[in-house]
C-alpha positions in Angstrom: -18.3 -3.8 8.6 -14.6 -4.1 8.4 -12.2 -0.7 8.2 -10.0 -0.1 6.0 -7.1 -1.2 7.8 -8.6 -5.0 8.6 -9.2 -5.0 4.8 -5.7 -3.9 4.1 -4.6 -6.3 7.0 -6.6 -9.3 5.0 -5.0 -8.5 1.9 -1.8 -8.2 3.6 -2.1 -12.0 4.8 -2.1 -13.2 0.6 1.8 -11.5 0.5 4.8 -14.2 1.6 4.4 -14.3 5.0 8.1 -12.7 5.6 7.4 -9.6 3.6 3.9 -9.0 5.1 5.8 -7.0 8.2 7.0 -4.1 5.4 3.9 -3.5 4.1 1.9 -3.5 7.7 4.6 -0.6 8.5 4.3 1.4 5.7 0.5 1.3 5.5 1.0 2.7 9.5 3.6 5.0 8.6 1.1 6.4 5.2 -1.6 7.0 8.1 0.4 8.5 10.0 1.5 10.8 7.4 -2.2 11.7 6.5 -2.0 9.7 3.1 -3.8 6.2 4.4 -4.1 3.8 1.6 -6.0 0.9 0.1 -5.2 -2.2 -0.7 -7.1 -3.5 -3.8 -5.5 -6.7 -5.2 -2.7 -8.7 -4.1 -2.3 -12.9 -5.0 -3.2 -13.4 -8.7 -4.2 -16.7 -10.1 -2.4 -17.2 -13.0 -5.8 -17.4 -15.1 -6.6 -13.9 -13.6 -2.7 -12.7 -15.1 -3.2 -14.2 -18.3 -6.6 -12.6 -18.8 -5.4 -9.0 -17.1 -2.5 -9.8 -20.2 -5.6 -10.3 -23.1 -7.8 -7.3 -22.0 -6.9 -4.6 -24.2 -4.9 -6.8 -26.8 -7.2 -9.6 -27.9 -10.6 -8.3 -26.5 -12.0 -5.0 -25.0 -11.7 -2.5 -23.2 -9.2 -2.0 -25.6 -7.1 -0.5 -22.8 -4.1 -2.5 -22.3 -3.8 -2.9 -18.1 -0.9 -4.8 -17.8 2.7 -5.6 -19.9 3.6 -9.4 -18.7 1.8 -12.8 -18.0 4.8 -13.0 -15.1 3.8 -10.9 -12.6 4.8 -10.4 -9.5 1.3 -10.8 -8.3 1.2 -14.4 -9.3 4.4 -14.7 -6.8 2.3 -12.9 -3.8 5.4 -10.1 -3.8 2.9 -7.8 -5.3 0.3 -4.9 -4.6 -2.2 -2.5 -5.8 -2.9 0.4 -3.6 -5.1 3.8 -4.2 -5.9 6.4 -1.7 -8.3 5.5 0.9 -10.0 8.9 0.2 -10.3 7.7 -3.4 -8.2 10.9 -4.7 -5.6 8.6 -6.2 -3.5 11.6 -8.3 0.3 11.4 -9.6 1.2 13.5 -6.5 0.0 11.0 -4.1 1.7 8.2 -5.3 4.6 10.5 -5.3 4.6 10.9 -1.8 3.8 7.0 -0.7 6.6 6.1 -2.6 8.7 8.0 -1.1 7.3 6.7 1.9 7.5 2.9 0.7 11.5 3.4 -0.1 12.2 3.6 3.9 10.4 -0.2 3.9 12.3 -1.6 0.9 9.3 -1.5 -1.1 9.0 -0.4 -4.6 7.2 1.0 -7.1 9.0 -0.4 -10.4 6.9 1.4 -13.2 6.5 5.0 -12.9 9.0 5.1 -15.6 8.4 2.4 -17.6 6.1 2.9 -20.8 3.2 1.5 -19.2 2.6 3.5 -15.8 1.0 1.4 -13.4 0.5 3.7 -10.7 -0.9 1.4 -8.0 1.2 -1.1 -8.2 4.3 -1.8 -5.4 6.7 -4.6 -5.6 8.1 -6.4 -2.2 10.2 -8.4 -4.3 13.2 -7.1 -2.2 12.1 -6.4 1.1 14.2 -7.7 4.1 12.7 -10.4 6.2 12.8 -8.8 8.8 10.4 -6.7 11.3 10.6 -3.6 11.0 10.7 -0.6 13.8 7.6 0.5 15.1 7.2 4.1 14.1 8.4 6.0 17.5 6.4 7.5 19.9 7.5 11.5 19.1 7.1 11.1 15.8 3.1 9.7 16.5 2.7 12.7 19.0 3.6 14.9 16.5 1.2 13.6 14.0 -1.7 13.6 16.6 -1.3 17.3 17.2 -0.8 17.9 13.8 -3.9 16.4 13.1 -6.2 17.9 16.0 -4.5 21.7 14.0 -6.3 20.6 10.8 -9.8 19.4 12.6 -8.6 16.0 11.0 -11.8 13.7 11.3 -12.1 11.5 15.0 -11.7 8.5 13.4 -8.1 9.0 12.0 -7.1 10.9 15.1 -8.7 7.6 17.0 -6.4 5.3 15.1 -3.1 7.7 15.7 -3.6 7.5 19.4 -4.3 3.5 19.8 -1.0 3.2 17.9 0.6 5.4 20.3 -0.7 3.4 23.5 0.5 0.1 21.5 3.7 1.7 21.7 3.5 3.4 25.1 2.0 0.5 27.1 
């Protein structure tokens, strides 16, 4: 069974290959933080837009999900992401937004009159590799961590990112 992070890493692959580096660093640095993430859907047919576009307007659930045919799915410069604990609440999003900004990634909607929550734009994300969160700032999230009683498995993934960096 895969983790969550080879899933997200999978997903990760169906962005433009010069953007993927962004969104592999600020799913790390959201870990890191204590707010890991999921990566639901990423690369959308155009069928599967234009159908998103229909539900709520020409057939049910009468819940409309989604304001254009044009996405930025359809363009793999998109993303959907929820909590990995599955607590996905206003104030999280708040916080990996915030978090997403220091990548160049967005999140275009909060404002809009549709609020799509989980979804991130890459649309303007520089090329290039980004740093590799520092060594300090991991130790400080380990011990942080080991405080709280944080579970062995996120505390596991902390330090192998610290010896990737350290050796």
């Amino acid at each position: 069974m895969l983790s969550t992070r080879d899933r997200n890493l999978l997903k990760i692959k169906e962005l433009l290959p010069e953007r993927q580096y962004a969104v592999i660093a600020w799913c790390d640095e959201c870990e890191l933080q204590g707010f890991p993430i999921k990566i639901s859907e990423v690369y959308r047919t155009r069928e599967r837009q234009n159908d998103l576009y229909e539900q709520g307007r020409t057939r049910p659930p009468w819940k409309i999900v989604t304001y254009t045919r044009n996405s930025d799915h359809t363009k793999r410069l998109a993303l959907d992401v929820y909590a990995a604990s599955g607590e996905s609440t206003p104030e999280f999003y708040s916080t990996i937004e915030m978090l997403a900004k220091k990548y160049g990634i967005t999140h275009p909607f909060t404002g809009a009159p549709l609020v799509d929550l989980p979804h991130f734009s890459v649309s303007y994300v520089s090329p290039e590799k980004p740093k590799e969160p520092d060594k300090n700032s991991i130790e400080r999230a380990i011990e942080r961590l080991e405080k709280k009683g944080a579970n062995r498995t996120r505390l596991g993934v902390l330090k192998r990112l610290l010896a990737r960096i350290v050796g």
